[in-house]
C-alpha atoms as an extended CHARMM CRD file, in Angstrom:
* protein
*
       207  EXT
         1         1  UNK       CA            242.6040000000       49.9560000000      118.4550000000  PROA      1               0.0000000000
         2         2  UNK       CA            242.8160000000       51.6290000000      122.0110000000  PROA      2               0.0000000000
         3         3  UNK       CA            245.5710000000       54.0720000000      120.5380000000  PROA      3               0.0000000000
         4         4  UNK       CA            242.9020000000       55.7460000000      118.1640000000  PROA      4               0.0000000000
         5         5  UNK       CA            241.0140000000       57.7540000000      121.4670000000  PROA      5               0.0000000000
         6         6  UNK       CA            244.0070000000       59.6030000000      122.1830000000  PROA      6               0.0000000000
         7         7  UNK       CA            244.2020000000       60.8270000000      118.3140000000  PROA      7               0.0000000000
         8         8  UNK       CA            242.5570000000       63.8260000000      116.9480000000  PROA      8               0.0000000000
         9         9  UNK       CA            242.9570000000       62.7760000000      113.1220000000  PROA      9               0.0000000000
        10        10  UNK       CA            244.1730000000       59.2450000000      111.3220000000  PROA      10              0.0000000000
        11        11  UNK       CA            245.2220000000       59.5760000000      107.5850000000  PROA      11              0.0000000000
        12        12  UNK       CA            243.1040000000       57.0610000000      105.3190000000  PROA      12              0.0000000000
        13        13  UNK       CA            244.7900000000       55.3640000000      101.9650000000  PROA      13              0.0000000000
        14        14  UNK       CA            242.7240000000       53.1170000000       99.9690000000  PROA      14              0.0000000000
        15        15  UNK       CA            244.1700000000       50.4420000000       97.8240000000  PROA      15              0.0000000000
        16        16  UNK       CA            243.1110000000       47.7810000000       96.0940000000  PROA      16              0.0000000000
        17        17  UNK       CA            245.9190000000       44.6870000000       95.5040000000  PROA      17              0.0000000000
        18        18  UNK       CA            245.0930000000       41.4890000000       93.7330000000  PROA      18              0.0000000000
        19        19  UNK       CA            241.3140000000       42.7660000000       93.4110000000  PROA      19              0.0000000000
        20        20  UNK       CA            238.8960000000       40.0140000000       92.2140000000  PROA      20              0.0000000000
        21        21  UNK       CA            235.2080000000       40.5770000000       91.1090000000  PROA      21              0.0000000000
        22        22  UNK       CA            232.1100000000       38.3100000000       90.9820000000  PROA      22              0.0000000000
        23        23  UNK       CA            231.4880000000       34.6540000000       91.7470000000  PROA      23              0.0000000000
        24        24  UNK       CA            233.5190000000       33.8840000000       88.8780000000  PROA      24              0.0000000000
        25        25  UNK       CA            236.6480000000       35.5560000000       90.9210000000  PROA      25              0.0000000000
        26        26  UNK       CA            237.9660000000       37.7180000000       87.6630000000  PROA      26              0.0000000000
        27        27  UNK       CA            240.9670000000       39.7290000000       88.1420000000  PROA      27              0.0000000000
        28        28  UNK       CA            240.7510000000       43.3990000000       87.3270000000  PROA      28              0.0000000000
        29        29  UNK       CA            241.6190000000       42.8260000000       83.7710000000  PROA      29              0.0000000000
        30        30  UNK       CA            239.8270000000       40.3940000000       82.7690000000  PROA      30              0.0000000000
        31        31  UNK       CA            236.5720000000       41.2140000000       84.5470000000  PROA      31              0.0000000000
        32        32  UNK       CA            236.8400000000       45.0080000000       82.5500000000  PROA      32              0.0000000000
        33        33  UNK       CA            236.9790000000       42.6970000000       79.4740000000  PROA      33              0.0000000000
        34        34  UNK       CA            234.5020000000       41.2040000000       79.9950000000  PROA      34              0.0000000000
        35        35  UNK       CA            232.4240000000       44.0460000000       80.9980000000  PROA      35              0.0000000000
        36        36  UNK       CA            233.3990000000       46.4320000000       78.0740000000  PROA      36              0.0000000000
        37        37  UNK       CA            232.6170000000       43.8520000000       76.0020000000  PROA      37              0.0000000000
        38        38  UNK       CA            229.3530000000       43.6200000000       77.4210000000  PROA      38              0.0000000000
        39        39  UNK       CA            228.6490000000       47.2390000000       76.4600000000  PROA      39              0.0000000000
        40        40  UNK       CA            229.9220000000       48.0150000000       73.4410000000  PROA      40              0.0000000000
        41        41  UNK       CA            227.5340000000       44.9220000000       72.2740000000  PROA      41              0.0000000000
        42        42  UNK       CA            224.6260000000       46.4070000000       74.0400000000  PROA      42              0.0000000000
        43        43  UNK       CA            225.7180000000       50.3030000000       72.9160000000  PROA      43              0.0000000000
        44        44  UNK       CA            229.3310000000       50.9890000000       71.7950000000  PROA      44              0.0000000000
        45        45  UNK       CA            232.9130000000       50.7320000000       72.2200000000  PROA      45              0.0000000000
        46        46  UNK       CA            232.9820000000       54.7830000000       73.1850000000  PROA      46              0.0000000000
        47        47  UNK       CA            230.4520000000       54.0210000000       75.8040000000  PROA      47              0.0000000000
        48        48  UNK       CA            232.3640000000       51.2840000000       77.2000000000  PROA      48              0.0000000000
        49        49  UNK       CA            235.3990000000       53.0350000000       77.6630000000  PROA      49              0.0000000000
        50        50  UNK       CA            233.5210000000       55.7940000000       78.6870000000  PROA      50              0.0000000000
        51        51  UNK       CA            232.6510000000       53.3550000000       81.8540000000  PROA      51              0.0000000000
        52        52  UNK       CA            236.4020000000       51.6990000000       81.9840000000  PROA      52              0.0000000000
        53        53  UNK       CA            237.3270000000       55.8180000000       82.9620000000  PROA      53              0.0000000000
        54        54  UNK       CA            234.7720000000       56.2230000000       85.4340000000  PROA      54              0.0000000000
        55        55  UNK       CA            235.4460000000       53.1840000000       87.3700000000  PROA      55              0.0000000000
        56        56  UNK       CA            239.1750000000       53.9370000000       87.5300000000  PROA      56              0.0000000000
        57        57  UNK       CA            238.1630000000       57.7980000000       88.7490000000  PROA      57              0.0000000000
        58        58  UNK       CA            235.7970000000       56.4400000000       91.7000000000  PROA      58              0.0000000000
        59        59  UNK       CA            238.1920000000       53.8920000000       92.9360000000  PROA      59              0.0000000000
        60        60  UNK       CA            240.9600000000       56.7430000000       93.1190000000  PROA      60              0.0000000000
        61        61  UNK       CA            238.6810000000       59.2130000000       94.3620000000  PROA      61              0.0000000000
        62        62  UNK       CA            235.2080000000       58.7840000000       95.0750000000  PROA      62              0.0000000000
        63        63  UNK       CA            235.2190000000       55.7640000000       97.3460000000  PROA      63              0.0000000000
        64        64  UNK       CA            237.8070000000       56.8430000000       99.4930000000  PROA      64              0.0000000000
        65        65  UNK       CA            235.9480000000       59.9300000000       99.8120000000  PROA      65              0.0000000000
        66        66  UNK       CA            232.2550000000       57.9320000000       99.9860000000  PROA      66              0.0000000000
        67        67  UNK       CA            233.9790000000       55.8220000000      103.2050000000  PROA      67              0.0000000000
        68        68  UNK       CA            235.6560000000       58.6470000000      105.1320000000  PROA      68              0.0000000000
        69        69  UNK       CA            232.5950000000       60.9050000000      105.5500000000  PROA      69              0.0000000000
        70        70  UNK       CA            230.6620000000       57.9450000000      105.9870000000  PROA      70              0.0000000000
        71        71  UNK       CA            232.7040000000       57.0520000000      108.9230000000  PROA      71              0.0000000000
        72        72  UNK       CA            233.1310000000       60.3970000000      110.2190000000  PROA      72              0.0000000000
        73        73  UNK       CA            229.2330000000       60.7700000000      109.9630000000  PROA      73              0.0000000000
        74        74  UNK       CA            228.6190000000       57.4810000000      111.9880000000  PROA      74              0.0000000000
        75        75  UNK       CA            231.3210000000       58.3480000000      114.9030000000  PROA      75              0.0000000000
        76        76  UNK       CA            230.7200000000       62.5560000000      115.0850000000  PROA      76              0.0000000000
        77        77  UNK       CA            228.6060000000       61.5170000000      118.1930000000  PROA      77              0.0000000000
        78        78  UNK       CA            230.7740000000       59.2260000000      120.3250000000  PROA      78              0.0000000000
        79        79  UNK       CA            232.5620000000       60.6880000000      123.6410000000  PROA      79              0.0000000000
        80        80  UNK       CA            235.6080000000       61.0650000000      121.4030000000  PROA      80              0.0000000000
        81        81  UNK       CA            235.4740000000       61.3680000000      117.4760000000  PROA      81              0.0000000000
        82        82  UNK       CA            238.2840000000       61.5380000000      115.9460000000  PROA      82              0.0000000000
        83        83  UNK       CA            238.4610000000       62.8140000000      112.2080000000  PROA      83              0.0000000000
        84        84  UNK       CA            239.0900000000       60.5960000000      109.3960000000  PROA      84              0.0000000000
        85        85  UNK       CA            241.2360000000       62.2740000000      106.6140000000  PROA      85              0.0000000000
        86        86  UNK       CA            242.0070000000       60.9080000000      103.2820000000  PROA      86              0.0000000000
        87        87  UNK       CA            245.6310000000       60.8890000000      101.6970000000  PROA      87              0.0000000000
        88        88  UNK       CA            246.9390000000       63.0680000000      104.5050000000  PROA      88              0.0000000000
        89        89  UNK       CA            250.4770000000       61.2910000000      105.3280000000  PROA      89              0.0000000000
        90        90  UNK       CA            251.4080000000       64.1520000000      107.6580000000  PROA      90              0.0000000000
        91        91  UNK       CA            249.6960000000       62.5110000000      110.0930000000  PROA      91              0.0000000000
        92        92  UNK       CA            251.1180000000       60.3820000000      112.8290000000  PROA      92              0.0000000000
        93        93  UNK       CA            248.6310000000       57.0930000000      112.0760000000  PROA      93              0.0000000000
        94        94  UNK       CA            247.6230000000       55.7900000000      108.8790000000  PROA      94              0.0000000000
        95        95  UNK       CA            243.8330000000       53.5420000000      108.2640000000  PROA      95              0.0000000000
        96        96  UNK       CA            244.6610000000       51.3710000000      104.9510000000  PROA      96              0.0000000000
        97        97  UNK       CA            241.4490000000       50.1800000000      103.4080000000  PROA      97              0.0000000000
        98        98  UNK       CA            242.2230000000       46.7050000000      101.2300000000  PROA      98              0.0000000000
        99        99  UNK       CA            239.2700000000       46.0760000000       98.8020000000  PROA      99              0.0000000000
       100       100  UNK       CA            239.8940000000       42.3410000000       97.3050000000  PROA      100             0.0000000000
       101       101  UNK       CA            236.5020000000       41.7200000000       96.1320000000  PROA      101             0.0000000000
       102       102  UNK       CA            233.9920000000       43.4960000000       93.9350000000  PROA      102             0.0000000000
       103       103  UNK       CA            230.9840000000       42.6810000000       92.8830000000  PROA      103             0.0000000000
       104       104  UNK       CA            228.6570000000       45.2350000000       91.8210000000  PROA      104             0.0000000000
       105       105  UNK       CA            224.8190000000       44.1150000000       92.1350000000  PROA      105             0.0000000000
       106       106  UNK       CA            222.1310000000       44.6890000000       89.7080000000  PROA      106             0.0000000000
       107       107  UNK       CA            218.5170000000       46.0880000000       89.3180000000  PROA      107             0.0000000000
       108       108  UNK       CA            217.0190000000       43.8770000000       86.5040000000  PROA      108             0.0000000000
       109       109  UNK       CA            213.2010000000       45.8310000000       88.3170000000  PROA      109             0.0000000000
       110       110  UNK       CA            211.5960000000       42.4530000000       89.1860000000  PROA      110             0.0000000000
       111       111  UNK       CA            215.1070000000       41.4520000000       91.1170000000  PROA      111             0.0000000000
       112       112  UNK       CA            217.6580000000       43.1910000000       92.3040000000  PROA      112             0.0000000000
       113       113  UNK       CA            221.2020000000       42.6760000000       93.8530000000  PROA      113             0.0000000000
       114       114  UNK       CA            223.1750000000       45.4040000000       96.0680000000  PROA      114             0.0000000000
       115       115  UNK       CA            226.6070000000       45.9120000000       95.2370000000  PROA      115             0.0000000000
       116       116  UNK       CA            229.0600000000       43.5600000000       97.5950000000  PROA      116             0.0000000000
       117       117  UNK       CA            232.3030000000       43.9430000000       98.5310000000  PROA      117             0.0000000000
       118       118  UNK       CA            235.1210000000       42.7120000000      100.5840000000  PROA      118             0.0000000000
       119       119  UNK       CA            237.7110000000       44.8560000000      103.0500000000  PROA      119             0.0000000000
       120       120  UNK       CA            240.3340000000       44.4770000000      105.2800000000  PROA      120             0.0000000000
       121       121  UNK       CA            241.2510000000       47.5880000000      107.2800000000  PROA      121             0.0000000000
       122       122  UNK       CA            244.2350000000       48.1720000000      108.8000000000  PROA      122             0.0000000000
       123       123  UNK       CA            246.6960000000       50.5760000000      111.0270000000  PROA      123             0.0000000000
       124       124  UNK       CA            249.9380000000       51.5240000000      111.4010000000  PROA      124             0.0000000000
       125       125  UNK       CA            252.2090000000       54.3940000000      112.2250000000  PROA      125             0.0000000000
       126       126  UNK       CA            252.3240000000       56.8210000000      108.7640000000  PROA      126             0.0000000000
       127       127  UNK       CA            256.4140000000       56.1840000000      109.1180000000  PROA      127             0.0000000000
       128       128  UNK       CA            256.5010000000       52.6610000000      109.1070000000  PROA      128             0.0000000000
       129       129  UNK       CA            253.9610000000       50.9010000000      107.2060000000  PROA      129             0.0000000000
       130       130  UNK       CA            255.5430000000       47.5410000000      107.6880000000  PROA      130             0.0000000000
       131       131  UNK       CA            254.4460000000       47.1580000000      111.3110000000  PROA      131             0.0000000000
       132       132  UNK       CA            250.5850000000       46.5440000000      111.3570000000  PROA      132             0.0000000000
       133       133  UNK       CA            248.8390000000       47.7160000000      114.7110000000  PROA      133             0.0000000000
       134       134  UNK       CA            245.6130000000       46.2060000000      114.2690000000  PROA      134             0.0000000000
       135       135  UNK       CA            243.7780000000       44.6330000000      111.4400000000  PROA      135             0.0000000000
       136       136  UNK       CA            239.7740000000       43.5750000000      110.9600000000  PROA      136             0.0000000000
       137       137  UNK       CA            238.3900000000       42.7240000000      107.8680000000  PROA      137             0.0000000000
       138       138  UNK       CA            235.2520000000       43.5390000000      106.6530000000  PROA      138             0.0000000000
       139       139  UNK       CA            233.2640000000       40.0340000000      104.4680000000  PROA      139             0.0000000000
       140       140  UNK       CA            230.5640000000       40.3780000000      102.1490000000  PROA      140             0.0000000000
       141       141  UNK       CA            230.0750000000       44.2670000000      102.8050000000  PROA      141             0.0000000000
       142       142  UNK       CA            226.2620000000       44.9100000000      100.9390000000  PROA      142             0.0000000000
       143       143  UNK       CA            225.5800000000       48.2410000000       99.7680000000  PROA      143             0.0000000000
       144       144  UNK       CA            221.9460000000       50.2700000000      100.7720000000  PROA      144             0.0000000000
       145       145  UNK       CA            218.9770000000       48.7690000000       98.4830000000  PROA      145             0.0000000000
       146       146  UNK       CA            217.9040000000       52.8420000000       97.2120000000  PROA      146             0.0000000000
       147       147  UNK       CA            221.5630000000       53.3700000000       95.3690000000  PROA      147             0.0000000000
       148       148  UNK       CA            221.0220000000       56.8790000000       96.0870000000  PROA      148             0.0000000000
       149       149  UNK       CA            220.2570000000       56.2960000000      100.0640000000  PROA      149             0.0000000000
       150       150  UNK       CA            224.3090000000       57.4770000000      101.4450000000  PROA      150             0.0000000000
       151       151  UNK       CA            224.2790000000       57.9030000000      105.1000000000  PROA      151             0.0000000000
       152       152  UNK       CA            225.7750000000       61.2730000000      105.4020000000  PROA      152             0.0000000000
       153       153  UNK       CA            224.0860000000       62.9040000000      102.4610000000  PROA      153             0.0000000000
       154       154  UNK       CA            220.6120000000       64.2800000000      102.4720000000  PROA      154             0.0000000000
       155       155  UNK       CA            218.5110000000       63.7240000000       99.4300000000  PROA      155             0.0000000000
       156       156  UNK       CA            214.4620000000       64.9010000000       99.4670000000  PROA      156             0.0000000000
       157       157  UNK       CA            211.8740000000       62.2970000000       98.0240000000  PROA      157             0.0000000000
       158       158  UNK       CA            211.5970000000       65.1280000000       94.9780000000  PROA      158             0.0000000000
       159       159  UNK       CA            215.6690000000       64.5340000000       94.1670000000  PROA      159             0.0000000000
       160       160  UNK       CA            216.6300000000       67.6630000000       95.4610000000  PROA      160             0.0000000000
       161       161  UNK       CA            219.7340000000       68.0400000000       97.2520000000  PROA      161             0.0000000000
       162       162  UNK       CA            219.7840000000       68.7160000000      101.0600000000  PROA      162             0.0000000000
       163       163  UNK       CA            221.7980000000       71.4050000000      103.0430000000  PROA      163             0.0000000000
       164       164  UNK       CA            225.0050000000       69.2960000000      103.3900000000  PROA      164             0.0000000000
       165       165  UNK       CA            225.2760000000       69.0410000000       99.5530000000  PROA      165             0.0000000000
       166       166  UNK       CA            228.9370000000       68.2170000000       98.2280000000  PROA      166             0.0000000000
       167       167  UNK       CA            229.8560000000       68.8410000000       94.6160000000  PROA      167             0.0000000000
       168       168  UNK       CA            231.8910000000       66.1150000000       94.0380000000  PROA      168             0.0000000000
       169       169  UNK       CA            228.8750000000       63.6750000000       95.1210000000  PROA      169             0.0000000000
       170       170  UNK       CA            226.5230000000       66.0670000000       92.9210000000  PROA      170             0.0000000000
       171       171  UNK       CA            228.5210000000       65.2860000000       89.9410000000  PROA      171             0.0000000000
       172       172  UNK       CA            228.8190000000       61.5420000000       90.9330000000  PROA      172             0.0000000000
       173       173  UNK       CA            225.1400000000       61.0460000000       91.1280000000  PROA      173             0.0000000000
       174       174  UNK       CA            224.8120000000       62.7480000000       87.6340000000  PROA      174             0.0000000000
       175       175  UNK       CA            225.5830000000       59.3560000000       85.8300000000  PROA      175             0.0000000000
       176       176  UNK       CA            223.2870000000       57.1440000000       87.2560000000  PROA      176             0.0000000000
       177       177  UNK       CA            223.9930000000       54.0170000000       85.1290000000  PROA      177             0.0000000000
       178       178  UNK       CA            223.1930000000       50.6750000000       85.1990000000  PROA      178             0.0000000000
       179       179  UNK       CA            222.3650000000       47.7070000000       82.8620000000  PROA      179             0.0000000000
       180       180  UNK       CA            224.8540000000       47.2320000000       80.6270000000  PROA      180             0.0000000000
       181       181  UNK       CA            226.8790000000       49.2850000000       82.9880000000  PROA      181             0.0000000000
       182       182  UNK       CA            227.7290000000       48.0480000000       86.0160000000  PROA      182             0.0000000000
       183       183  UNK       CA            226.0630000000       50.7760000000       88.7030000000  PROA      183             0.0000000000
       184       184  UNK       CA            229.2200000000       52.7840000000       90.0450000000  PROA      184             0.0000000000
       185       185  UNK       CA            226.3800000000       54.6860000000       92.7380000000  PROA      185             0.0000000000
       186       186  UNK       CA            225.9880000000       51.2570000000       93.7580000000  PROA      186             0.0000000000
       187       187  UNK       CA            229.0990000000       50.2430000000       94.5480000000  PROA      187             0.0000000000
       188       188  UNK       CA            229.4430000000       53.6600000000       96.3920000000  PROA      188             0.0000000000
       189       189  UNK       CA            226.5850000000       52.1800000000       98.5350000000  PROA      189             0.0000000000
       190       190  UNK       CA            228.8780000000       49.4640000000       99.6130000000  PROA      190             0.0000000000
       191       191  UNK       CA            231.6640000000       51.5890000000      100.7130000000  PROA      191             0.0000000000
       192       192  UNK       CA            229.2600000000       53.8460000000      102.2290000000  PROA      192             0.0000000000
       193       193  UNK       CA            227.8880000000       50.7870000000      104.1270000000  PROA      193             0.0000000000
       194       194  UNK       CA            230.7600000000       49.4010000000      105.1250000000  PROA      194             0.0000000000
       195       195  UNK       CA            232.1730000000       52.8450000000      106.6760000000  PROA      195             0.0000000000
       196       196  UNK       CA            229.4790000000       52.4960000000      108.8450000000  PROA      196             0.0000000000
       197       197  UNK       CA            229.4360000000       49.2220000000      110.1540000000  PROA      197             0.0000000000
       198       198  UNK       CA            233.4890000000       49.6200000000      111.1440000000  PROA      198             0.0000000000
       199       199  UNK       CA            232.2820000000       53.1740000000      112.3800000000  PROA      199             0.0000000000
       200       200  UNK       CA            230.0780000000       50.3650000000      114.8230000000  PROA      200             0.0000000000
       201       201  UNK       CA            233.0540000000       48.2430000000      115.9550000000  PROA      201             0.0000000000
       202       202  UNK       CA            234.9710000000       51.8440000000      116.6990000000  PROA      202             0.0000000000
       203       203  UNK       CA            231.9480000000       52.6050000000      119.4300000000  PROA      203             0.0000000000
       204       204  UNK       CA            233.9660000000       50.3960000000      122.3210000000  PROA      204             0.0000000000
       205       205  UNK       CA            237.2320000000       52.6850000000      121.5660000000  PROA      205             0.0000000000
       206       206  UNK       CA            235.5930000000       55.9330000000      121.1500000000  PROA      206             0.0000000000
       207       207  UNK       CA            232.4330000000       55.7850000000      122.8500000000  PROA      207             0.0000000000
């Protein structure tokens, strides 16, 4: 990944091909099935698509955006940062971020899980996506334990927002669900999380 000191910005896509969830290894379908199933027993069918929605909008949107600052946060130090820009194909290299697994933890208040999740990153020039540069994958990525904890976002023990507040994570944060809804903020943890354990690896190339 020696190319990436020499860059000033890297596009970032996000996609998520043959994605699996849980132990049991569900594919997309079947594990939102399953899930809105789950809800609609516990509250109702409206409330279950209601969650179907949102987890389509934070894997198009949030996520991506979750990872990138939380990469850009982690590196802003080294000798030579670079900056980490989603869905900007104008730029010379692309970062692809694979997500294969899912599984999104639980607080059940005498045990919890965090939110897991696997990753493979890769690069390659914006113009031909065919020839991969460099690859690493990511196993078993575990989100923060406080599902409001992100690394690049200040929150005050009271819940009031810090000085680097960002609207779209405002409005995220707003639907703090859980049981029988799988925890979206917590699988934002993850991605969070795993941003900044690659932002780690990146130290040796940027640092």
């Amino acid at each position: 990944m020696g190319f990436l000191a020499a860059q000033e910005k890297v596009n970032v896509v996000f996609t998520y091909n043959d994605l699996h969830f849980n132990a049991d290894n569900f594919t997309e379908s079947e594990f939102l099935q399953y899930i809105k199933e789950k809800i609609a027993k516990k509250l109702n069918w409206e409330e279950a698509l209601d969650w179907e929605e949102k987890h389509f909008a934070a894997k198009d949107s949030i996520y991506p955006r979750i990872f990138v600052e939380a990469l850009n946060n982690r590196i802003k130090n080294y000798d030579h940062p670079i900056e980490f820009v989603w869905n900007d194909p104008s730029l010379k290299y692309t970062m692809k971020v694979q997500t294969d697994w899912m599984y999104f933890g639980y607080d059940a208040g005498i045990a919890e899980q965090p939110a897991k999740g696997n990753l493979k990153i890769s690069f390659y020039e914006t113009s031909t996506p065919e020839k991969i540069i460099s690859e690493i994958e990511v196993e078993r990525a575990e989100g923060f334990n406080v599902i409001n904890n992100f690394s690049f976002y200040n929150i005050s023990y009271n819940g009031s927002i810090g000085i680097n507040s960002k609207v779209w994570l405002d409005k995220f944060l707003e639907a703090n669900e859980d049981h029988p809804k799988p925890s979206l903020i917590r699988m934002g943890t993850m991605y969070d999380k795993a941003a900044v354990r690659f932002g780690m690896t990146l130290k040796r190339v940027l640092d």
